[in-house]
C-alpha positions as CSV (number, residue, x, y, z in Angstrom):
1,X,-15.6,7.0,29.3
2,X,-15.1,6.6,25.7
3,X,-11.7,7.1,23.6
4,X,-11.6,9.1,20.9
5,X,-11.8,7.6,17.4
6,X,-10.9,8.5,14.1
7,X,-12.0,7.0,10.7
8,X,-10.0,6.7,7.6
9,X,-11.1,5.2,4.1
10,X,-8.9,3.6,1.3
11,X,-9.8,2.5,-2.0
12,X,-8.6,0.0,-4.8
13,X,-9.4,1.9,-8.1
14,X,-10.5,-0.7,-11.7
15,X,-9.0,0.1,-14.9
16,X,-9.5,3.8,-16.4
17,X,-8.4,5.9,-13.0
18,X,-5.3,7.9,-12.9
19,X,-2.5,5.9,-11.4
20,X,-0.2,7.0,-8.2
21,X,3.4,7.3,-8.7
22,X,4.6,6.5,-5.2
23,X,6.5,3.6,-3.2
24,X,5.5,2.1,-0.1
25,X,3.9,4.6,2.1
26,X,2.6,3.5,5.7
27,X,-0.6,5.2,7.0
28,X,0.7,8.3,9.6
29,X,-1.7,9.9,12.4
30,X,-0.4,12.8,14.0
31,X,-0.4,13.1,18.0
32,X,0.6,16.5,19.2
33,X,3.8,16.9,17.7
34,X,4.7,13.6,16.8
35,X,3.3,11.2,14.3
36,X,3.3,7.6,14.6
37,X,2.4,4.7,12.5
38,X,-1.4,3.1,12.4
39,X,-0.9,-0.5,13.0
40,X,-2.2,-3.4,14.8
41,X,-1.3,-3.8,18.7
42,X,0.5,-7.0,19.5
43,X,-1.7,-10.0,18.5
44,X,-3.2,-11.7,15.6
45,X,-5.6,-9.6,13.3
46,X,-9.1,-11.3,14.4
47,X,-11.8,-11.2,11.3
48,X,-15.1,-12.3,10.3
49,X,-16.5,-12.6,6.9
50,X,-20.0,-11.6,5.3
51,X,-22.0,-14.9,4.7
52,X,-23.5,-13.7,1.4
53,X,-22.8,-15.4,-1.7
54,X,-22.7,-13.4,-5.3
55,X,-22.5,-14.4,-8.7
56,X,-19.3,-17.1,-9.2
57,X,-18.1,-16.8,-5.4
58,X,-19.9,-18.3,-2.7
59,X,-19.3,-17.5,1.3
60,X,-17.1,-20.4,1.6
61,X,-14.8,-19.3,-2.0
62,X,-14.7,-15.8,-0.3
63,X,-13.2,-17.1,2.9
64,X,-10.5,-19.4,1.5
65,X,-9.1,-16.6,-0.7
66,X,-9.2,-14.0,2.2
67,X,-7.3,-16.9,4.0
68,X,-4.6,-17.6,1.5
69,X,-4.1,-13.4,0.9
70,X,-4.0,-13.4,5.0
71,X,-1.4,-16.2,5.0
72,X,0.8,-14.4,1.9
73,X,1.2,-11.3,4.2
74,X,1.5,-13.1,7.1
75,X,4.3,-15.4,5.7
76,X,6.1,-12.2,4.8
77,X,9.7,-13.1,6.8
78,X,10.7,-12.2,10.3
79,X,7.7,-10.1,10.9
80,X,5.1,-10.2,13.8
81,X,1.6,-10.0,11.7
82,X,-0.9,-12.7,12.0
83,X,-4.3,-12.9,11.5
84,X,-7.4,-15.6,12.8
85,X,-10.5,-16.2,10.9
86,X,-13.2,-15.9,13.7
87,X,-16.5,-17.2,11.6
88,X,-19.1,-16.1,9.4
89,X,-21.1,-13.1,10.1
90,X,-24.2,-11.9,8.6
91,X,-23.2,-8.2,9.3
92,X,-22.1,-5.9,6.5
93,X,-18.4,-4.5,6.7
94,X,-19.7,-1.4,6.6
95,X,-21.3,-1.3,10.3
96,X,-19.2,0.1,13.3
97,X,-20.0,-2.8,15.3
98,X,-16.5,-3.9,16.8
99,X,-15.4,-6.6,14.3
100,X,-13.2,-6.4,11.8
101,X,-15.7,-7.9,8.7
102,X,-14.8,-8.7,5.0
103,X,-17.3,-9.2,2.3
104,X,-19.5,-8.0,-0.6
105,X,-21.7,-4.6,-1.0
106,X,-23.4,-3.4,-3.8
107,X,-22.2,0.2,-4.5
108,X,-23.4,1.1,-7.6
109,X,-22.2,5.0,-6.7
110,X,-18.8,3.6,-6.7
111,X,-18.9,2.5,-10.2
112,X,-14.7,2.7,-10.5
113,X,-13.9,1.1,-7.5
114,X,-13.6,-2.5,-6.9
115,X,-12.6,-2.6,-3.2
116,X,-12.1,-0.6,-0.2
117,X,-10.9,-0.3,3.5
118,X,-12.1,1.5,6.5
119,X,-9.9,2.2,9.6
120,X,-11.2,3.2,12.5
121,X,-8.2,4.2,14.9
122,X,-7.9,5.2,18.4
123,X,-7.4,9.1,18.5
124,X,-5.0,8.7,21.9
125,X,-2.5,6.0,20.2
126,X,-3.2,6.1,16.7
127,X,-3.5,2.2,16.9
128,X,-6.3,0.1,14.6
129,X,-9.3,-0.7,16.3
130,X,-11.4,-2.0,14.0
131,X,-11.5,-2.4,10.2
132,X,-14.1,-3.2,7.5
133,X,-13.6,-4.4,3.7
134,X,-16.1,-4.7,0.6
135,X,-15.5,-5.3,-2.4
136,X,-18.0,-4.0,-5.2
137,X,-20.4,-6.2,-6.8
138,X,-20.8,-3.5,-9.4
139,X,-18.1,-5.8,-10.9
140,X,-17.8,-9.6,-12.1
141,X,-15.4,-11.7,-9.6
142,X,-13.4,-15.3,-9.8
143,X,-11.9,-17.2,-7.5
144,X,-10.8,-19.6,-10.3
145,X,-7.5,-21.0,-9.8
146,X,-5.8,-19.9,-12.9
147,X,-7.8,-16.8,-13.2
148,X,-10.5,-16.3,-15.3
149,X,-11.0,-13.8,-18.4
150,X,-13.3,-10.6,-17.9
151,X,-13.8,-11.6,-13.9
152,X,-11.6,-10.0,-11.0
153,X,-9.7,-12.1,-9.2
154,X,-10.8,-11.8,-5.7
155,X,-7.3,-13.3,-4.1
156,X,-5.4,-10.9,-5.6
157,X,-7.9,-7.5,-4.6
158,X,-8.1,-9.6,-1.0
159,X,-4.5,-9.4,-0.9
160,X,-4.4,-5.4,-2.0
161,X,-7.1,-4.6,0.5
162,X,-5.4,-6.7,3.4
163,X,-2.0,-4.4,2.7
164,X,-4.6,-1.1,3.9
165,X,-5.9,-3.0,6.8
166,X,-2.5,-3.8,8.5
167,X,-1.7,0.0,7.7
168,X,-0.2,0.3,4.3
169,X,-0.7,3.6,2.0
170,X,-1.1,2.9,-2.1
171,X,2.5,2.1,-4.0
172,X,2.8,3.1,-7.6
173,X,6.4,1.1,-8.3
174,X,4.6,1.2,-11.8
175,X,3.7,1.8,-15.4
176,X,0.4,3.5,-16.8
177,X,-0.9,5.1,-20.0
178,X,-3.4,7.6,-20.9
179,X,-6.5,6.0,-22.5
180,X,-8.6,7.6,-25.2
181,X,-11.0,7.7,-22.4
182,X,-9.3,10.0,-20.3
183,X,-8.2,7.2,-17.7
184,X,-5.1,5.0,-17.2
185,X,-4.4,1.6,-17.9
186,X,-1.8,-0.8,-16.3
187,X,1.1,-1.6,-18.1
188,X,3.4,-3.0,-15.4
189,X,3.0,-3.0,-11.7
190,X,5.9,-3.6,-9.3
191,X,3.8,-3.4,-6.0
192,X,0.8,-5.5,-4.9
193,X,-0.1,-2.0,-3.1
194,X,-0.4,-0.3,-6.7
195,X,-3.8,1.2,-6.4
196,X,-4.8,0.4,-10.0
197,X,-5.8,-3.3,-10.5
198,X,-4.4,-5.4,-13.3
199,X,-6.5,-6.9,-16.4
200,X,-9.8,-8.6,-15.3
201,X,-8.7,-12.1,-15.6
202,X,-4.9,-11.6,-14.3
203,X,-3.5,-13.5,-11.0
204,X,0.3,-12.1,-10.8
205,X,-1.0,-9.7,-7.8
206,X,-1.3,-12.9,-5.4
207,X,2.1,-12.7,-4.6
208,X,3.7,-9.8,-2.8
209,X,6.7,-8.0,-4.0
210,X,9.6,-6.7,-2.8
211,X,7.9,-2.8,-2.1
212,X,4.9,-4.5,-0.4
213,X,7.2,-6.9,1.8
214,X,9.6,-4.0,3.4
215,X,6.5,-1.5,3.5
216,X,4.9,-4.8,6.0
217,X,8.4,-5.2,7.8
218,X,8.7,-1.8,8.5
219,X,5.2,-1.9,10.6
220,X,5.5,-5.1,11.9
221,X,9.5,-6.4,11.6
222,X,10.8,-8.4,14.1
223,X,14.0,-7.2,16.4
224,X,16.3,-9.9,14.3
225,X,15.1,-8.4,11.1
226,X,16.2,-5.1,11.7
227,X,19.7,-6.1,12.2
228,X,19.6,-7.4,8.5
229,X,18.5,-4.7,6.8
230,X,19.5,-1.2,6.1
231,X,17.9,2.3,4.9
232,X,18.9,5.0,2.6
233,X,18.0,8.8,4.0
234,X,18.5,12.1,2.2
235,X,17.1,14.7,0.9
236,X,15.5,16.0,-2.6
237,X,16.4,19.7,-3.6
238,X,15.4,22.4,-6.6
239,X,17.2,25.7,-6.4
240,X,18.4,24.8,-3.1
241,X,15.2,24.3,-1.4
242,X,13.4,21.1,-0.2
243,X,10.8,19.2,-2.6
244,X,7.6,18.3,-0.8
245,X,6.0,14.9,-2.2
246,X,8.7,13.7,-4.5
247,X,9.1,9.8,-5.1
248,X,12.4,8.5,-4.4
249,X,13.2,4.6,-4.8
250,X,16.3,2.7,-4.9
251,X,17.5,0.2,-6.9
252,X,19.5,-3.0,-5.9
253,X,21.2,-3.4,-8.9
254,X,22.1,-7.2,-7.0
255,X,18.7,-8.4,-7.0
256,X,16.7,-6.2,-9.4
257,X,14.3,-5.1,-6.5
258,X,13.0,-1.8,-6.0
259,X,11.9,-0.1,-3.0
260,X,10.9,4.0,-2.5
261,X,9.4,6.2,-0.2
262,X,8.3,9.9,0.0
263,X,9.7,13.4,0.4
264,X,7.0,13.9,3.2
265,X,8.1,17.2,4.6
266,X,9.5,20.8,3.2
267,X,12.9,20.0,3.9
268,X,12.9,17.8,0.6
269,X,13.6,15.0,3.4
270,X,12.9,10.9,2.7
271,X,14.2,7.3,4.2
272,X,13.8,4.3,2.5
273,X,13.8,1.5,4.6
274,X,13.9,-2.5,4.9
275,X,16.5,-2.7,1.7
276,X,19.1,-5.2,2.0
277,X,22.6,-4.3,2.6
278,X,25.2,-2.8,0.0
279,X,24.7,-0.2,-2.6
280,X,21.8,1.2,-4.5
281,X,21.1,3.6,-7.4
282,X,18.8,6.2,-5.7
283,X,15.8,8.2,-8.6
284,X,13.7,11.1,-7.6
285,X,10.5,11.4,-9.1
286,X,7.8,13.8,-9.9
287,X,3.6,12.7,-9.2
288,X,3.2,14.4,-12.4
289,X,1.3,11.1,-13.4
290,X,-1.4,10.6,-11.0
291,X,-4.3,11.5,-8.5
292,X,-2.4,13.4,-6.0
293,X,-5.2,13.0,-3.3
294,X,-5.0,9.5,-3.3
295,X,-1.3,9.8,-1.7
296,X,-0.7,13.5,-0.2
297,X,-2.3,16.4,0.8
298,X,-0.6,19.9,0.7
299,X,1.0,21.4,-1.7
300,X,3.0,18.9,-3.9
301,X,5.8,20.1,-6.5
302,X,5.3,18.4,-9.3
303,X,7.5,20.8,-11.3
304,X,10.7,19.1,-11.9
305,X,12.4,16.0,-14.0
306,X,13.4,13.0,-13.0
307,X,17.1,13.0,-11.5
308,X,19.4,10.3,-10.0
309,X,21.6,10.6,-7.0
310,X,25.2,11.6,-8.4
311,X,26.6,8.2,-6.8
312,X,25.4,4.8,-5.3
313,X,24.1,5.1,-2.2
314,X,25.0,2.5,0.3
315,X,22.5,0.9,2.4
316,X,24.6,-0.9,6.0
317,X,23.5,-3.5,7.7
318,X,21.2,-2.7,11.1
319,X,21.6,1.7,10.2
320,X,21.8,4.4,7.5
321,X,23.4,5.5,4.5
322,X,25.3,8.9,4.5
323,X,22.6,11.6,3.4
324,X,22.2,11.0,-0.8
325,X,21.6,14.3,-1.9
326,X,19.7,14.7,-5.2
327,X,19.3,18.0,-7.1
328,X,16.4,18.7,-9.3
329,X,15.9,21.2,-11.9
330,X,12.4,22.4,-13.0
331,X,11.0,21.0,-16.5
């Protein structure tokens, strides 16, 4: 008897492509009337990677810096995610073949796109049963140490597309501008999971931040750590009724971190968690600059200007804030 399966794909866009204006958002599949998250069952993430070698990386470059984005997620604090390099494998990561493979394709169709991530899932549970990553060859990559100008770094796209294979959505904690192309260029990222990639030749997105670290704590956060942090819930509101797909982050105004999450129903309702304890200053958000569809389907409002929760929320140790309300009024 077989299970059910369901397939999801995720993609890390190169310069020029609108930009998402979202926190950390984990990957949801709905089971009758309850969704869970898509994660990893107990265990260590097993993975093979693609023996072929391409312009300036060979097999053995692409496996160290798979191993040293693996280790930065998996050295993310109290948290249960590990992952074990099984060998080489001359399959593609594009075959449904049981393993969880990593390498290069040539995908000259995807001329924008530097990286992406398959999911298969298992329809009865919603966990990860197998997942496959490329990365484009359409594009010039380095694993040069201190980067290398007008090359890719391939640690810091590994790192990205490792974030969508333990379950993580796209963050925009983020800064874009309009080209005279048409497109988007970066002009600050706050999230390793922002779904536009930095300069060719830039290496700040090898190391996670704090967005990415409490999205991978939320999935995968031990018992101890959720005694030491907190969440903020409430709800986003225009003329007294709910705002579907608003961004909401807090603000530690201690530490300078930031950390947001969705409205993801028509209530206007959201919960930030994995922030550490004491107050925050809570911002709603329209995704009035980005690709909608790379975050949210239905029917987004997008009509409103950004507003700020009349007071600081408070975050407690091990529960949640009060509910923050936070009017918005239409532009």
């Amino acid at each position: 008897m077989t299970r059910g399966l369901v397939w999801i794909l995720v993609t890390l866009l190169a310069l020029a492509q609108p930009a998402p204006a979202s926190a950390y958002l984990k990957f949801g599949y709905k089971i009758g009337e309850q969704t869970v998250d898509v994660k990893w069952p107990t265990g260590p993430v097993r993975y093979y990677v693609n023996d072929r070698d391409v312009p300036g990386v060979t097999a053995a470059d692409f496996r160290a810096a798979v191993e040293r984005a693996a280790a930065t997620w998996q050295a993310v604090p109290e948290t249960s995610l590990s992952f074990d390099f099984q060998g080489f494998t001359a399959a593609n990561p594009n075959a449904l073949d049981g393993r969880n493979t990593l390498g290069f394709l040539d995908r000259p169709d995807l001329d924008r796109v530097l990286g992406a991530t398959s999911l298969l899932l298992d329809a009865a549970t919603g966990q990860i049963v197998e997942a496959d990553v490329f990365f484009n060859t359409r594009f010039p990559w380095s694993v040069s140490a201190s980067g290398e100008a007008g090359r890719v770094d391939l640690e810091s796209v590994a790192l990205h597309e490792l974030g969508h294979l333990v379950g993580l959505g796209h963050s925009a904690i983020g800064e874009t501008e309009r080209t005279a192309t048409g497109g988007r260029r970066v002009l600050g990222s706050g999230a390793v999971m922002f779904p536009i990639a930095l300069t060719p030749g830039a290496t700040a997105d090898r190391v996670l931040q704090a967005d990415d670290m409490a999205g991978v704590a939320d999935l995968y956060s031990l018992d101890s750590q959720r005694g030491d942090t907190g969440s903020i819930r409430g709800r986003v509101v225009k003329n007294g009724r709910g705002v579907f797909g608003a961004h909401v982050v807090a603000f530690n105004p201690a530490t300078g971190t930031l950390i947001g999450g969705f409205t993801l129903n028509d209530n206007g309702d959201f919960v930030i968690a994995g922030l550490a304890a004491g107050p925050h200053i809570v911002r709603a958000e329209p995704l009035d600059d980005a690709d909608i569809d790379s975050f949210l389907s239905g029917n987004v409002d997008v009509d409103f200007r950004v507003a700020y929760a009349p007071r600081m929320a408070v975050a407690p140790t091990g529960g949640s804030s009060a509910s923050v309300e936070i009017p918005v009024v239409p532009k």
